[in-house]
SEBA-889543 format. One record per residue (C-alpha): x, y, z; residue number from 1. Coordinates in nm, 3 decimals. Example, Ala and Ser with C-alpha at 12.3 -4.5 7.8 and 13.67 -1.06 7.14 Angstrom:
<rec px="1.230" py="-0.450" pz="0.780" resi="1"/>
<rec px="1.367" py="-0.106" pz="0.714" resi="2"/>
This chain:
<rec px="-0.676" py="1.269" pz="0.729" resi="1"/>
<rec px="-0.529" py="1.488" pz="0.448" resi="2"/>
<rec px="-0.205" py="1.390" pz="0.347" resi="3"/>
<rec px="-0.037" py="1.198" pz="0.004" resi="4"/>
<rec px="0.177" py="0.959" pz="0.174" resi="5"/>
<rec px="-0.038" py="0.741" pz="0.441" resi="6"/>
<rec px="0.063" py="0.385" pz="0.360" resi="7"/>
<rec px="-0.159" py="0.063" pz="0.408" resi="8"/>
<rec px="0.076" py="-0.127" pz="0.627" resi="9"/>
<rec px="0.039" py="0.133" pz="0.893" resi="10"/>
<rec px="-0.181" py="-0.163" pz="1.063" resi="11"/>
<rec px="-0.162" py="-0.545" pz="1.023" resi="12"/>
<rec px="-0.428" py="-0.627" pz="0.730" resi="13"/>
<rec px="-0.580" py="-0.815" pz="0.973" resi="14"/>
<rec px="-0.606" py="-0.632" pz="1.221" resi="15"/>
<rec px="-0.313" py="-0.718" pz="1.473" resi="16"/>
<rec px="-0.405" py="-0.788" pz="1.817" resi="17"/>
<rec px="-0.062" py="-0.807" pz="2.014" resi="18"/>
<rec px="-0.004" py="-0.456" pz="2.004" resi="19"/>
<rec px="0.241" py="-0.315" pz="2.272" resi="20"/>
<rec px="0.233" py="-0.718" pz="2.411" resi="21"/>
<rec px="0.575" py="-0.768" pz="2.331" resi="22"/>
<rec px="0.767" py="-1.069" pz="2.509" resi="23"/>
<rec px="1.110" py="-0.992" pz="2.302" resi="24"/>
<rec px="1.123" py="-0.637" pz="2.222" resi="25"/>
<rec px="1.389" py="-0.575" pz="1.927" resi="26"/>
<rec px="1.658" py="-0.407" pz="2.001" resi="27"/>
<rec px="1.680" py="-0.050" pz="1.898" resi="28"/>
<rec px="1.965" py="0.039" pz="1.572" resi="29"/>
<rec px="2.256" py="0.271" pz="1.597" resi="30"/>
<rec px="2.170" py="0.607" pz="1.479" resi="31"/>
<rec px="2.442" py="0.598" pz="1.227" resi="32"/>
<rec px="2.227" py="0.295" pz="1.078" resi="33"/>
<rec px="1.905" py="0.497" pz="1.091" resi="34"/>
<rec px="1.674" py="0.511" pz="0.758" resi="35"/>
<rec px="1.619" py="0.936" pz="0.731" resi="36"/>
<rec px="1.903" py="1.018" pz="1.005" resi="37"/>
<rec px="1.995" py="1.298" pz="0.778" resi="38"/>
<rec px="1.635" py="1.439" pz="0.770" resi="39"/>
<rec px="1.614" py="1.706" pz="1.016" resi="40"/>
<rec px="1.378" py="1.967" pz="0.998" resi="41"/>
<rec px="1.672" py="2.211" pz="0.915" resi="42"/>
<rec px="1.712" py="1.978" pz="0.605" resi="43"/>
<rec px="1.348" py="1.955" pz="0.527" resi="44"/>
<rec px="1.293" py="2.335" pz="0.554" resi="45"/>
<rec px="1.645" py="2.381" pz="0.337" resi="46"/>
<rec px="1.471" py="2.136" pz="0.047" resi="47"/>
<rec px="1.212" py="2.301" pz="0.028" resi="48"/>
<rec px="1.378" py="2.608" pz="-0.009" resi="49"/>
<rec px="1.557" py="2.476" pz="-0.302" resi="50"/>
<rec px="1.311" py="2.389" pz="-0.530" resi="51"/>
<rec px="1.164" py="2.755" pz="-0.463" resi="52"/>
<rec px="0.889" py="2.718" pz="-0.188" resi="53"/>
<rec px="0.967" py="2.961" pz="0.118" resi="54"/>
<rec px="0.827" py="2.742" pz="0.451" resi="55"/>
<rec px="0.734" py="2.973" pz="0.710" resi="56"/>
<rec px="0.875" py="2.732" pz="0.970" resi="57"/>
<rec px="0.539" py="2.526" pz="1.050" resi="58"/>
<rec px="0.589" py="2.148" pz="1.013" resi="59"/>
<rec px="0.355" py="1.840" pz="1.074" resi="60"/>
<rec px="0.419" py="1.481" pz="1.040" resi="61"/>
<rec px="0.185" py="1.256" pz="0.829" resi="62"/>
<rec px="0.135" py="0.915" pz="0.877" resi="63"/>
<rec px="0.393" py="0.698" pz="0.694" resi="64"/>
<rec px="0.608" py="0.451" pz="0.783" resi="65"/>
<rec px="0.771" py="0.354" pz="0.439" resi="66"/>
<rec px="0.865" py="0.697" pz="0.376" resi="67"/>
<rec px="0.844" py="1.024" pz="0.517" resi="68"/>
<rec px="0.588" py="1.266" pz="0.470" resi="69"/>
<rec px="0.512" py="1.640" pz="0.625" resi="70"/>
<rec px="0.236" py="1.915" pz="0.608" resi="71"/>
<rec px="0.437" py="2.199" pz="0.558" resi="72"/>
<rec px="0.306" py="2.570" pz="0.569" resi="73"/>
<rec px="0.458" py="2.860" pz="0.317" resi="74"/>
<rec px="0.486" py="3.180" pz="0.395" resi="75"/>
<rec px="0.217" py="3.273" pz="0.171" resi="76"/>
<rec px="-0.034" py="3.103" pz="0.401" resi="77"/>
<rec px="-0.086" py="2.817" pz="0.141" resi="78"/>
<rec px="0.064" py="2.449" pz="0.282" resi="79"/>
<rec px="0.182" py="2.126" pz="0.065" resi="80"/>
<rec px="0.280" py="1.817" pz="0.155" resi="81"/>
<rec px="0.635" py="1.713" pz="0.095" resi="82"/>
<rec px="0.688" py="1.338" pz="0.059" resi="83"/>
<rec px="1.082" py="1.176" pz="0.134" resi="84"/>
<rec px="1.086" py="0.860" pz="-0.013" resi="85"/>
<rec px="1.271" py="0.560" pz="0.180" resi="86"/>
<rec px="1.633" py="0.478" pz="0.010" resi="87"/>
<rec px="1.728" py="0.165" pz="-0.227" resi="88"/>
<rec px="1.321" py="0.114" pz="-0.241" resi="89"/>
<rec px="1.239" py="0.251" pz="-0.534" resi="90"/>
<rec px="1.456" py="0.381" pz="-0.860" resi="91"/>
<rec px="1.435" py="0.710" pz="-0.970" resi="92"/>
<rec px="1.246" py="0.566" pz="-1.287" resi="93"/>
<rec px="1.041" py="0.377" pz="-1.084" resi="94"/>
<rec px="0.919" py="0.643" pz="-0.899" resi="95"/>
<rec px="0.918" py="0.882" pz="-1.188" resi="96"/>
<rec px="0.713" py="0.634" pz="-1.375" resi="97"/>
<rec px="0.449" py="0.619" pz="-1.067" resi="98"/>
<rec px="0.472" py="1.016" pz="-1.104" resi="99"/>
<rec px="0.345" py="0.960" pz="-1.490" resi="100"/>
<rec px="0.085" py="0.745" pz="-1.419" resi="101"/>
<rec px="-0.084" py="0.975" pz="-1.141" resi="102"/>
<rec px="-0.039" py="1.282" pz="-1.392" resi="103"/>
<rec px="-0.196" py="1.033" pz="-1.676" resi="104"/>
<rec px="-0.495" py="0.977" pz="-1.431" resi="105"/>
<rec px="-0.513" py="1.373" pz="-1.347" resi="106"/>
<rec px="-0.511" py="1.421" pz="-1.719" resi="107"/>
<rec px="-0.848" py="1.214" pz="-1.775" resi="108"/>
<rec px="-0.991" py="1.398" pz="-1.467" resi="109"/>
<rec px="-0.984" py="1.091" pz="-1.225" resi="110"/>
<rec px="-0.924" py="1.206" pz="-0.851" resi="111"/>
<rec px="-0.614" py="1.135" pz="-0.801" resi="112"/>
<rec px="-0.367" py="1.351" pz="-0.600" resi="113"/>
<rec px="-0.025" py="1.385" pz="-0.831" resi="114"/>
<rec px="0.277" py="1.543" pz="-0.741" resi="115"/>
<rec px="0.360" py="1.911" pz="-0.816" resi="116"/>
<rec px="0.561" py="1.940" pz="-1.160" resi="117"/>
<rec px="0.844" py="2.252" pz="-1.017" resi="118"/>
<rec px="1.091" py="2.381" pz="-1.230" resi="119"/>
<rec px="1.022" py="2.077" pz="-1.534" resi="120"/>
<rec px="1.016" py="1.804" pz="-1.225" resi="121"/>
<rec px="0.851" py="1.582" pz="-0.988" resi="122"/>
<rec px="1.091" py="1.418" pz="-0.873" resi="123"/>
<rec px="1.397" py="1.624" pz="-0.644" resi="124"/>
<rec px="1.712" py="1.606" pz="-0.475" resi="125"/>
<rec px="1.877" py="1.719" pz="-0.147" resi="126"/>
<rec px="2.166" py="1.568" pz="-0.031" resi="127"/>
<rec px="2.119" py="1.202" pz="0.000" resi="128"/>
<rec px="1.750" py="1.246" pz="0.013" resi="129"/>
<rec px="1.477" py="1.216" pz="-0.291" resi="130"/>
<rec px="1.160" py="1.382" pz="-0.231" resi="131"/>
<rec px="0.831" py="1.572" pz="-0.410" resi="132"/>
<rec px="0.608" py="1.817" pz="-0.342" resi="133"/>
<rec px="0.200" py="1.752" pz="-0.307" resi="134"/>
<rec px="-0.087" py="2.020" pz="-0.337" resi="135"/>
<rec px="-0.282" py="1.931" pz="0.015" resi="136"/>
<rec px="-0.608" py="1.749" pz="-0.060" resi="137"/>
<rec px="-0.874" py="1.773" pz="0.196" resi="138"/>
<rec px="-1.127" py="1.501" pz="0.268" resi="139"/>
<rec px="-1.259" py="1.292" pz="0.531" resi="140"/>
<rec px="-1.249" py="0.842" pz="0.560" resi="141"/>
<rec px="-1.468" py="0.684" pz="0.320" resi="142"/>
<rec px="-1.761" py="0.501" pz="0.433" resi="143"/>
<rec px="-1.728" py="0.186" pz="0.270" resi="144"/>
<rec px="-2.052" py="0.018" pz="0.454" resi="145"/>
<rec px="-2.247" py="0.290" pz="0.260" resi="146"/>
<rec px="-2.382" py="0.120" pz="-0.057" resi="147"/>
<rec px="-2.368" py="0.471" pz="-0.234" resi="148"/>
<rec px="-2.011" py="0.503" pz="-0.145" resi="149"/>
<rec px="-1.906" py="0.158" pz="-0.287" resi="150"/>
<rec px="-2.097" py="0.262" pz="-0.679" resi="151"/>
<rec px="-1.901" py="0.558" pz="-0.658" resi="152"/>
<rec px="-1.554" py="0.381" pz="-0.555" resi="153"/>
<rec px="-1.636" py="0.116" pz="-0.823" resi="154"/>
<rec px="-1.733" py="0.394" pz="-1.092" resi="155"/>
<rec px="-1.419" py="0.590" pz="-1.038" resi="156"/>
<rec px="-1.209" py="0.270" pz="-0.967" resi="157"/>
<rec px="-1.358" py="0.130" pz="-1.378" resi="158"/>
<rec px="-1.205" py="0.507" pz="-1.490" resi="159"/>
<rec px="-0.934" py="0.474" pz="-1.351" resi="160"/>
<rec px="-0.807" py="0.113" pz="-1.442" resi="161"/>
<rec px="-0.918" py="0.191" pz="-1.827" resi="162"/>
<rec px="-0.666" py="0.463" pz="-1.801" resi="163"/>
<rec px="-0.426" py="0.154" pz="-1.597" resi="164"/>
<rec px="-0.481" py="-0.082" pz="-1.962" resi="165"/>
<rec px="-0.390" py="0.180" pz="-2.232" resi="166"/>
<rec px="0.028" py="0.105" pz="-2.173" resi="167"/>
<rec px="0.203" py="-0.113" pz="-1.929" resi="168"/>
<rec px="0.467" py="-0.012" pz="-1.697" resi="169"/>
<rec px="0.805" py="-0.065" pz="-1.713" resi="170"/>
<rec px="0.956" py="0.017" pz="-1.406" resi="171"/>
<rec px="0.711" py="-0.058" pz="-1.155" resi="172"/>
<rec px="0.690" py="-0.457" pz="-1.006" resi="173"/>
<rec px="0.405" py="-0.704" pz="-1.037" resi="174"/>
<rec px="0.203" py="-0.814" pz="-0.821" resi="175"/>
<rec px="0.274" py="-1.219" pz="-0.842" resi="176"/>
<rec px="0.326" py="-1.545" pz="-0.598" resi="177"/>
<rec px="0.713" py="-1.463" pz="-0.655" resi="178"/>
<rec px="0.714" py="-1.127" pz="-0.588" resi="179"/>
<rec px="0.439" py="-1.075" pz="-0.271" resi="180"/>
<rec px="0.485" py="-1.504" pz="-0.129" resi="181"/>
<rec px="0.833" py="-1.643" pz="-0.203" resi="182"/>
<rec px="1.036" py="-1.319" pz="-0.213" resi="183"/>
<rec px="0.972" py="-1.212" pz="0.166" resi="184"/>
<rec px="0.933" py="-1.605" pz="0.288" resi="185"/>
<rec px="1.297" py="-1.677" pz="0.136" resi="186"/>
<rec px="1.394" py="-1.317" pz="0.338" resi="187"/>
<rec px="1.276" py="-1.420" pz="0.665" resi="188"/>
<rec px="1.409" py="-1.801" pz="0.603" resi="189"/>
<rec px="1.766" py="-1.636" pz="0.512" resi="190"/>
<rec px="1.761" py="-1.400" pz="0.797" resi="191"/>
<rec px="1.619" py="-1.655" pz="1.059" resi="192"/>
<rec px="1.374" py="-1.450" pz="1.210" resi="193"/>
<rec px="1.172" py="-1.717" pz="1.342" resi="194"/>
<rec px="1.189" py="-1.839" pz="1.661" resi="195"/>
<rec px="1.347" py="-2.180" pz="1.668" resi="196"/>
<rec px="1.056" py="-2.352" pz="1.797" resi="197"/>
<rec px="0.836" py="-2.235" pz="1.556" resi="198"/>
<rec px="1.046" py="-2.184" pz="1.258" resi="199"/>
<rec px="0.944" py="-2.518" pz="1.028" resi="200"/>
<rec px="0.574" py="-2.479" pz="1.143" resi="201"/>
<rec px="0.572" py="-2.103" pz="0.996" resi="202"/>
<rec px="0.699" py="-2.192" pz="0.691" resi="203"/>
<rec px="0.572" py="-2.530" pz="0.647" resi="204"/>
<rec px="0.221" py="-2.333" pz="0.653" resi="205"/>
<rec px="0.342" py="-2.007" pz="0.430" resi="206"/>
<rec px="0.468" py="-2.336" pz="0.187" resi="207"/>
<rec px="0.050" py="-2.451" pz="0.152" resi="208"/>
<rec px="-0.066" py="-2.159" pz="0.173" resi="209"/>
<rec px="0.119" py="-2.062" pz="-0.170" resi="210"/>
<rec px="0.048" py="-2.384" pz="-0.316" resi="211"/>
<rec px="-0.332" py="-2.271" pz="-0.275" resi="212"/>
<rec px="-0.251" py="-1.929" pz="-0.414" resi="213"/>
<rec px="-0.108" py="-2.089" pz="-0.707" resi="214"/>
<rec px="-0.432" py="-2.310" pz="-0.775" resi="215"/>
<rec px="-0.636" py="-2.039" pz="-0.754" resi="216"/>
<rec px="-0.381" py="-1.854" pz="-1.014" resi="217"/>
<rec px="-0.447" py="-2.108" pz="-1.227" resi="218"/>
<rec px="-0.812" py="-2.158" pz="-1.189" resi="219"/>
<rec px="-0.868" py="-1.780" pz="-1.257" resi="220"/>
<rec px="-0.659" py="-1.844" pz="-1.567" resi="221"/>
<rec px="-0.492" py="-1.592" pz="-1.845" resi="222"/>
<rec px="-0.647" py="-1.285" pz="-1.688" resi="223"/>
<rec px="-0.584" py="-0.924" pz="-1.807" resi="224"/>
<rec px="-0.248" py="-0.777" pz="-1.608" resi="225"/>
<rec px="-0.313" py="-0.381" pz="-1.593" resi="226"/>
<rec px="-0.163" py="-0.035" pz="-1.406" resi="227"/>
<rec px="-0.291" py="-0.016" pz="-1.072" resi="228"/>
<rec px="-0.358" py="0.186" pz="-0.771" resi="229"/>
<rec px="-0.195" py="-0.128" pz="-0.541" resi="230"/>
<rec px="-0.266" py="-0.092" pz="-0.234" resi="231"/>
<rec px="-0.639" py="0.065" pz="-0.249" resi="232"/>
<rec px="-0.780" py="0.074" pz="0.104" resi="233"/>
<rec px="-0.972" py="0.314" pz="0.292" resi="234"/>
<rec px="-0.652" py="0.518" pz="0.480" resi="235"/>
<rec px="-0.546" py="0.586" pz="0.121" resi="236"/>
<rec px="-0.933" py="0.744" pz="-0.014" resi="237"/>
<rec px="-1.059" py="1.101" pz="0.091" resi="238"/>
<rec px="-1.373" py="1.161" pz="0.041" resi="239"/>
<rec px="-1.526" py="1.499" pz="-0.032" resi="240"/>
<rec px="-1.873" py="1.562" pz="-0.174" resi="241"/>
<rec px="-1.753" py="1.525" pz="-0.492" resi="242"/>
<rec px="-1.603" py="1.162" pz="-0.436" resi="243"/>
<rec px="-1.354" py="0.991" pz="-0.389" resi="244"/>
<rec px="-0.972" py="1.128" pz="-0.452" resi="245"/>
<rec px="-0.710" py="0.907" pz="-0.446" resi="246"/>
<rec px="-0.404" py="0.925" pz="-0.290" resi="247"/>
<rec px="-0.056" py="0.787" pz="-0.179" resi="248"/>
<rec px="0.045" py="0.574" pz="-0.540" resi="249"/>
<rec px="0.377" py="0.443" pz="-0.374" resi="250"/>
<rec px="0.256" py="0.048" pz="-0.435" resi="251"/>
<rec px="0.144" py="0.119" pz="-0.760" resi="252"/>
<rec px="0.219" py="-0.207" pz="-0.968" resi="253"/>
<rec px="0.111" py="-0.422" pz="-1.266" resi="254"/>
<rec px="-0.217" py="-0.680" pz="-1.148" resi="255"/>
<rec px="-0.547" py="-0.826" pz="-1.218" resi="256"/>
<rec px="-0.766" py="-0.545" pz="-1.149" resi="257"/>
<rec px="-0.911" py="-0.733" pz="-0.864" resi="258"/>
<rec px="-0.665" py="-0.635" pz="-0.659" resi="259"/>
<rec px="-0.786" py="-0.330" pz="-0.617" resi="260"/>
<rec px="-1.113" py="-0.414" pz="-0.548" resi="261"/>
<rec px="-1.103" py="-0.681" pz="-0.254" resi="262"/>
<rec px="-0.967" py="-0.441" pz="0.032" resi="263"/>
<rec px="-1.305" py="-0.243" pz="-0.009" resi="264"/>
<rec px="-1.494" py="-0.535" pz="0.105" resi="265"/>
<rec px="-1.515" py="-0.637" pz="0.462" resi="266"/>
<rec px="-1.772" py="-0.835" pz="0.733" resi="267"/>
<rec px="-1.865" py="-1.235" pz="0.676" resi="268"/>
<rec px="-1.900" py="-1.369" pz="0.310" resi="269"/>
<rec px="-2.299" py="-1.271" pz="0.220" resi="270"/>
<rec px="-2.145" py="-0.901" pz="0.332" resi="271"/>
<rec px="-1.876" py="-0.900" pz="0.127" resi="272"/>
<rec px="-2.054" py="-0.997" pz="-0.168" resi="273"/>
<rec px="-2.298" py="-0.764" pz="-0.164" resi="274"/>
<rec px="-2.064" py="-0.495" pz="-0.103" resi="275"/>
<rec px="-1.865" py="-0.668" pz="-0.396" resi="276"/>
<rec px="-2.209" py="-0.631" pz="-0.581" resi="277"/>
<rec px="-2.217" py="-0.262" pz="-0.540" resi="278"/>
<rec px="-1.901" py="-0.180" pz="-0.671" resi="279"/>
<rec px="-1.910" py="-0.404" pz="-0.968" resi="280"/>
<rec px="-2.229" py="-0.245" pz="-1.057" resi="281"/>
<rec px="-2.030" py="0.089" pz="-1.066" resi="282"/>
<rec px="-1.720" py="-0.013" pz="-1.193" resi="283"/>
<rec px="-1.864" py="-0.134" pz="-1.536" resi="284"/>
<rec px="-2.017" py="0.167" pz="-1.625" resi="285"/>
<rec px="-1.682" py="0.189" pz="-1.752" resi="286"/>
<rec px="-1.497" py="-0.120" pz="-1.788" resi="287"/>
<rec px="-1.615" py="-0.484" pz="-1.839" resi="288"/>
<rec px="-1.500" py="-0.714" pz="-1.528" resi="289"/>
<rec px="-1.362" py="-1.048" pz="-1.588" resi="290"/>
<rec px="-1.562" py="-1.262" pz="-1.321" resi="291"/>
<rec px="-1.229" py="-1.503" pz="-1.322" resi="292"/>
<rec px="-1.065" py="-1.301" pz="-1.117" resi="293"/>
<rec px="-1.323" py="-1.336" pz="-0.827" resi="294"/>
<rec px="-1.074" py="-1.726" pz="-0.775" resi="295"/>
<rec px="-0.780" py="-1.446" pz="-0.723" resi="296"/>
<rec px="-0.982" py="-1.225" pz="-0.375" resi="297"/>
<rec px="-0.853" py="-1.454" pz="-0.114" resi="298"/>
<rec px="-0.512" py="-1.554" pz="-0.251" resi="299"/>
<rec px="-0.411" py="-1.178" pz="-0.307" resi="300"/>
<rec px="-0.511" py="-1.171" pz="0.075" resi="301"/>
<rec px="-0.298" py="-1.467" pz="0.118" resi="302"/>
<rec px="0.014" py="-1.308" pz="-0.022" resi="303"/>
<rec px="-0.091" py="-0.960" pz="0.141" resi="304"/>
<rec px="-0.037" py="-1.091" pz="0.500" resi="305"/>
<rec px="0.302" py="-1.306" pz="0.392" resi="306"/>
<rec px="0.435" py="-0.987" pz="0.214" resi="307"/>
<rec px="0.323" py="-0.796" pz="0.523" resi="308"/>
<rec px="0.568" py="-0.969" pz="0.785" resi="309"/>
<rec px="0.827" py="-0.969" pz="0.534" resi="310"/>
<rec px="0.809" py="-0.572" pz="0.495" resi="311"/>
<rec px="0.800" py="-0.556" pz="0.843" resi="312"/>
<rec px="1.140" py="-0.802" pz="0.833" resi="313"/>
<rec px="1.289" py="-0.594" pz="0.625" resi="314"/>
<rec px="1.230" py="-0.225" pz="0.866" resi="315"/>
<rec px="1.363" py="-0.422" pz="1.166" resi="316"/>
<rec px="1.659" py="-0.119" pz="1.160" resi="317"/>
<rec px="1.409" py="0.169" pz="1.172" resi="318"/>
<rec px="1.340" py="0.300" pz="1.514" resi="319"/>
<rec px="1.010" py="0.436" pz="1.378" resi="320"/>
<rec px="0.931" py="0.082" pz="1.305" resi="321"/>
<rec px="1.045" py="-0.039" pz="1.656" resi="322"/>
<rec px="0.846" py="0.207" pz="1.798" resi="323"/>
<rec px="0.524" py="0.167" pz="1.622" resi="324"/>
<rec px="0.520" py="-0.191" pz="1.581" resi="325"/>
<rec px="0.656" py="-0.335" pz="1.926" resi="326"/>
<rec px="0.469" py="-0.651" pz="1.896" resi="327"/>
<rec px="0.688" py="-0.783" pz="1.557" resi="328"/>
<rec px="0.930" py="-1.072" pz="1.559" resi="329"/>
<rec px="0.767" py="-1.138" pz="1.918" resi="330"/>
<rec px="0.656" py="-1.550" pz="1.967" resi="331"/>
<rec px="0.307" py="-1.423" pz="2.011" resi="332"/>
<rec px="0.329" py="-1.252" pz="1.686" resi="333"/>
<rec px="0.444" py="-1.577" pz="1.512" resi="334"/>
<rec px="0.200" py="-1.801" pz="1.662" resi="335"/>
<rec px="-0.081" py="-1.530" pz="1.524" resi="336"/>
<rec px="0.045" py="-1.538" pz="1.188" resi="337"/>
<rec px="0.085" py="-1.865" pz="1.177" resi="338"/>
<rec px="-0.329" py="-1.906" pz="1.286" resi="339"/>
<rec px="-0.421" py="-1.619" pz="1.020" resi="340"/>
<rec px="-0.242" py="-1.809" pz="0.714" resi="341"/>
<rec px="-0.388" py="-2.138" pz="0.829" resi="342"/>
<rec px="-0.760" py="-1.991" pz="0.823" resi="343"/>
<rec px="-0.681" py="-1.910" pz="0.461" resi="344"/>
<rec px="-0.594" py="-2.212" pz="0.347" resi="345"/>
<rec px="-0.984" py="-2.347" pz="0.387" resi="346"/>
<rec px="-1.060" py="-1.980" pz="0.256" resi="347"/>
<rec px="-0.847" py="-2.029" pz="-0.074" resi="348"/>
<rec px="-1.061" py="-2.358" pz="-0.144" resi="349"/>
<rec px="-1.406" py="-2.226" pz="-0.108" resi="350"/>
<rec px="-1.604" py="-2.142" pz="-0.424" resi="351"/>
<rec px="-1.553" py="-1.784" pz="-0.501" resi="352"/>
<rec px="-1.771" py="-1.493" pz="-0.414" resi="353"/>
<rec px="-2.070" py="-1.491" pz="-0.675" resi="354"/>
<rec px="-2.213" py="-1.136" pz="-0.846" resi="355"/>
């Protein structure tokens, strides 16, 4: 993969099973309603035009479901990627401000992949549509069961969140119990997406399972609240022999540094804490870890998969969403989630991981 925009919620954290075993398909939107409808490739090529870049007609789509995003190839031979981000998510000075932050990162030579500064700006207009322009980073999947990889994810991750402490953001959210757990529970109670039958079991669960996130909130205590990546997972590394480069900032947000940490770690608990091991070794080569946030791993996983069906809630009108996630707002789907958030409940009250 070598593209800017991937997002993490391509695939259910956890690894959805029900896919294309829908018993209640949704129903498809008008295309008057359509996210992007005015997005043709006539439009693309004509943006791109307007900022300066001549396309020589080539186009490929990139995987991303929150926004759009394109490998486009210039006449010149060269190609960038061109990113169209989703309407009403993000302000300009949101996005802007996750433009800064990349640039910040670029500026203290961490691998990150920031957007192209044309004509004095990132950040450009066509129409209805808001989009920037990428230089095209090459790279292959990280291979997070490698212990080398996870020093050098940890060493690189330490640079880049003492860059994330100097200054807070302003524009960007944080990542809290309202924000990721209430917020998208109170959507899908308000929009009744839940099958009758299994509507006050769903959120009767979601309901303990946020009383255990905030326990382990409070257990973990005061910790520091710094500029992060957000949503730091494999689909959003590329490796090259050099390291890792990091891509696709669209979640970046204010957090405990954790955060971007615990999607790195995978297989039963004695796995995960070795591979936690690893990367702590590497991360404070640069920057000291607060061991209190370890209490925080499985409640930010917690309010991952609640925030996850509540983004998906909140797509129901996209057709690419219909189309790539069949199984949602299914009975089968509910009954899964509703499994998943009990298993962390138990998860939540375990002792955390020790390094």
């Amino acid at each position: 993969m070598s593209n800017e925009g991937a997002t993490g919620d391509a695939t259910h954290p956890a690894q959805e099973s029900g896919q294309g075993m829908s018993d209640n398909p949704p129903a498809t939107p008008a295309a008057s309603d359509t996210p992007f409808s005015t997005l043709t490739p006539d439009a693309l090529l004509d943006a791109l035009v307007a900022v300066g870049l001549e396309p020589d007609g080539r186009l490929l789509g990139l995987n991303s479901f929150e926004n759009r995003v394109y490998l486009v190839w210039l006449d010149d031979g060269s190609s960038r990627v061109v990113k169209f981000y989703r309407s009403g998510r993000w302000s300009d000075a949101a996005i802007l401000e996750e433009h800064a932050f990349v640039q910040e990162l670029v500026a203290h030579e961490i691998p990150a992949v920031a957007p192209l500064c044309i004509d004095g700006r990132t950040l450009h207009r066509f129409g209805d549509l808001r989009f920037a322009v990428f230089p095209r980073q090459g790279g292959r999947g990280p291979e997070f069961e490698q212990p080398e990889t996870l020093l050098r994810m940890g060493r690189v991750l330490g640079r880049l969140h003492a860059v994330g402490a100097l200054r807070p953001f302003q524009e960007r959210r944080t990542l809290d119990v309202h924000s990721f757990g209430e917020a998208p529970s109170d959507y899908l109670y308000e929009e009744r997406f839940l099958p009758d039958e299994l509507e006050d079991v769903y959120f009767g669960v979601v309901e303990q399972v946020l009383e255990g996130v905030r326990y382990a909130f409070d257990r973990a205590g005061g910790v520091a609240q710094l500029r992060l990546h957000g949503d730091c997972h494999a689909g959003n590394v590329l490796w090259t022999p050099q390291g890792p480069h990091f891509v696709d900032f669209d979640d970046a947000c204010t957090g405990p540094a954790v955060q971007d940490l615990w999607m790195l770690l995978s297989g039963d608990r004695a796995e995960q804490q070795r591979q936690l091991g690893e990367v702590l070794s590497g991360y404070e080569d640069f920057r000291e870890f607060d061991r209190r946030e370890l209490h925080l791993i499985e409640a930010l996983r917690s309010l991952r998969l609640i925030h996850y069906a509540g983004w998906l809630a909140r797509r129901y009108d996209d057709p690419a969403f219909v189309q790539a996630f069949p199984w949602f707002n299914t009975v089968r789907y509910w009954q899964e989630r509703i499994l998943e958030l009990r298993e962390q409940i138990p998860l939540m009250e375990e002792a955390p991981l020790v390094v």
